[in-house]
PALO-977668 format. One line per field, with one value per residue (C-alpha): x, y, z. Coordinates in pm, 1 decimal, padded with zeros to 6 digits. Each point is the difference from the previous one (the first is absolute). Layout:
BEGIN
px	c(X / ...)
py	c(Y / ...)
pz	c(Z / ...)
# end
This chain:
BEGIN
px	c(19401.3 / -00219.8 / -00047.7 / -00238.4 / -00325.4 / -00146.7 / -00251.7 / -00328.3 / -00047.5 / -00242.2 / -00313.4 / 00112.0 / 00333.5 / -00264.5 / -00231.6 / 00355.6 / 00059.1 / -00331.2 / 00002.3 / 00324.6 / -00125.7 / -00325.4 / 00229.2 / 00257.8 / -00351.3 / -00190.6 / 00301.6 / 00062.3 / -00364.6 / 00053.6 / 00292.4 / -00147.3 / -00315.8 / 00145.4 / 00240.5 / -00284.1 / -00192.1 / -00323.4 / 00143.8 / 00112.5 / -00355.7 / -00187.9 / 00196.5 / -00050.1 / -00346.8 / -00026.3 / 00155.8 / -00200.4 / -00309.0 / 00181.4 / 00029.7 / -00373.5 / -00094.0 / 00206.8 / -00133.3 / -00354.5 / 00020.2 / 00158.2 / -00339.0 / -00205.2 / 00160.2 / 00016.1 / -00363.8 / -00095.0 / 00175.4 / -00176.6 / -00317.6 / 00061.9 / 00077.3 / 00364.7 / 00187.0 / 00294.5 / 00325.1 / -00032.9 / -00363.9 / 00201.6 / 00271.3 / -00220.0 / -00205.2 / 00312.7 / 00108.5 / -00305.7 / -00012.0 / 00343.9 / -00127.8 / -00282.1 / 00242.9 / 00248.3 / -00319.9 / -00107.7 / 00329.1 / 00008.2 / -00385.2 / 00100.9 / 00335.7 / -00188.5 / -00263.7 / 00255.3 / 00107.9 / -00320.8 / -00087.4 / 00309.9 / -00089.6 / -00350.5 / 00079.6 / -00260.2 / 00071.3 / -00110.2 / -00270.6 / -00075.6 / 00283.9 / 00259.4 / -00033.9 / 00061.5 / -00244.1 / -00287.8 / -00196.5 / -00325.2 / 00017.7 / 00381.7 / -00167.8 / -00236.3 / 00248.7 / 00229.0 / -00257.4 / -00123.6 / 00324.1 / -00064.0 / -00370.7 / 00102.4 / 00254.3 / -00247.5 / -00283.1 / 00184.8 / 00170.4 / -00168.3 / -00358.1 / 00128.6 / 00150.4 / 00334.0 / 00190.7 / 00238.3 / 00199.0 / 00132.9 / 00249.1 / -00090.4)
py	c(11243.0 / -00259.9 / -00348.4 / -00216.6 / 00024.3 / -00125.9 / -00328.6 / 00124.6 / -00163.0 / -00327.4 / -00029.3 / -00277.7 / 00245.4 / 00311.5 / -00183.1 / -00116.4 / 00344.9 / 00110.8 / -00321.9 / 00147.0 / 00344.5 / -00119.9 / -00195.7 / 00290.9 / 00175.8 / -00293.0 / -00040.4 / 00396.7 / 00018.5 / -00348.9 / 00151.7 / 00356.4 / -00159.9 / -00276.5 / 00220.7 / 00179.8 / 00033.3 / -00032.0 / -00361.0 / -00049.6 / 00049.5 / -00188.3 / -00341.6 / 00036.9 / 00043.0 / -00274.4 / -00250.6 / 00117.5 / -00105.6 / -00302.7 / -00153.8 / 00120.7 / -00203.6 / -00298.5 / 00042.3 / 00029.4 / -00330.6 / -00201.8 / 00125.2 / -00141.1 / -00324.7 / -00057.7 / 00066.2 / -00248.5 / -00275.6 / 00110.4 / -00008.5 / -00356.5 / -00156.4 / -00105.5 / -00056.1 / 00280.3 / -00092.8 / 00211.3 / -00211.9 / -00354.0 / 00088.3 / 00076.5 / -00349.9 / -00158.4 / 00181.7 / -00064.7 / -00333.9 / -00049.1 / 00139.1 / -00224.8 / -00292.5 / 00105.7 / 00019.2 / -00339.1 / -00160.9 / 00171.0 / -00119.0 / -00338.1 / -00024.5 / 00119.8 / -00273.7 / -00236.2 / 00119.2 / -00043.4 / -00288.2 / -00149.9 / 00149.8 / -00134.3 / -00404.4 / -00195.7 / -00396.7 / -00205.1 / -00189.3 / -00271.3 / 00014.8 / -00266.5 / -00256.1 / -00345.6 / -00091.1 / -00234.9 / 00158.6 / 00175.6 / 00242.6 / 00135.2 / 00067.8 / 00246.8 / 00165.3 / 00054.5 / 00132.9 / 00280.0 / 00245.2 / -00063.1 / 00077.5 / 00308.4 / 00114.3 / -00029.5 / 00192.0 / 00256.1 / 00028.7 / 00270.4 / -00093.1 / 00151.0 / -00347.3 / 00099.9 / -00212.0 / -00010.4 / -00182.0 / 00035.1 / -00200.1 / -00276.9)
pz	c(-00267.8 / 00150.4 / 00030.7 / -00168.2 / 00106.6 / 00328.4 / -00078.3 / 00118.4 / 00328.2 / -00023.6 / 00231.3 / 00228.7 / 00066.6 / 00073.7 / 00232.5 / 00177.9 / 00059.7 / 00125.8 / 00229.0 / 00185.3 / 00009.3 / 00198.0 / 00222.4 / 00058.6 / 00097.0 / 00214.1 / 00193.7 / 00077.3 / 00121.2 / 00176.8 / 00174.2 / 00110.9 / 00110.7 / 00190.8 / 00183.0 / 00131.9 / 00351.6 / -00203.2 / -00116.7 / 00342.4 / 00176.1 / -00261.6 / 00029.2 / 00374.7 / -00078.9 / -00220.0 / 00189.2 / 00312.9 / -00233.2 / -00136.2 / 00419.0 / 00064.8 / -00302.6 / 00149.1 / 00347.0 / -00141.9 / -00208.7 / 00295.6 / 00224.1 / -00310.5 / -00029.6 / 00392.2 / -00023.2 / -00302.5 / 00224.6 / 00287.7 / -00164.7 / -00187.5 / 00385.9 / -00100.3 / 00316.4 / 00007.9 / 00105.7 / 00376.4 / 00007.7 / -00084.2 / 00274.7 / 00261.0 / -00054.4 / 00037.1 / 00322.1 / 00157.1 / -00097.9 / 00134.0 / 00352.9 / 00000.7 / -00085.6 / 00300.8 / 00257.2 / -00093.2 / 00060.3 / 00375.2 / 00026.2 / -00082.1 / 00236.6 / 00257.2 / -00041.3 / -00028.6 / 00322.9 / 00189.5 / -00162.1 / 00121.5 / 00397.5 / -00050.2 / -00139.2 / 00076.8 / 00022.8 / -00237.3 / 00072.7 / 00072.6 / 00284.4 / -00014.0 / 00301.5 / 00010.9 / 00317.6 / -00046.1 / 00285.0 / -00164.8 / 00297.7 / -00149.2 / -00317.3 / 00129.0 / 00247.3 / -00287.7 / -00243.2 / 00222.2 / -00026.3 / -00401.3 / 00000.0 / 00179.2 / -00236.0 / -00265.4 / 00161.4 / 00055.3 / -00346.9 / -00195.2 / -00210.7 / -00304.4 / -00139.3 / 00090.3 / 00153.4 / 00305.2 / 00158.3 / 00357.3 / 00192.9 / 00225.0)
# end
């Protein structure tokens, strides 16, 4: 003899049932199609596409800066190289015209002398007025021994 009878199943217990069976399914397919070359080749594919699509954006970007006149890092570091060149040849331009300029001191003038005799004055003045005509015209000015 049997039982008492089953209680008909409810809805919520039937759409349950159909839930696992179409999961039991997905995941068979899932399995057999990602275990295949086919699967294989097209995620190759794809992410072959995917890096184009990176590479392409990157060239579009670089370009929008380029075209807005934003100074790019490289342009930035290559100011600052040159400026630091330009910086190191002005501080050899200036020792070396330190260095002439102290070859070339001219004495002050007027000359220091303690003589009364207007005739000393003169004498003493000429190796000055020398110095300066021969200095350069430019307005610089130099100074030579005496």
């Amino acid at each position: 003899m049997s039982g008492p009878p089953a209680a008909p199943p409810t809805p919520l217990t039937q759409l349950l049932a159909l839930y696992e069976q179409a999961e039991a399914k997905a995941a068979a397919l899932a399995e057999q199609a990602v275990g295949s070359n086919v699967f294989a080749e097209l995620l190759a594919t794809t992410a072959t596409n995917v890096m184009a699509l990176a590479g392409v954006a990157n060239s579009v970007v670089d370009r929008g800066v380029r075209l807005t006149r934003f100074a790019a890092r490289a342009d930035v570091t290559g100011l600052a190289r040159q400026l630091a060149r330009t910086e190191d040849k002005l501080e050899r331009l200036l020792q070396e015209v330190q260095e002439i300029s102290g070859r070339l001191a001219v004495p002050d003038f007027p000359p220091d002398h303690t003589s009364d005799d207007p005739s000393d004055d003169a004498r003493a003045a000429r190796p000055a007025r020398a110095a300066r005509a021969a200095a350069p015209r430019n307005g610089a000015t130099v100074r030579t021994s005496r």
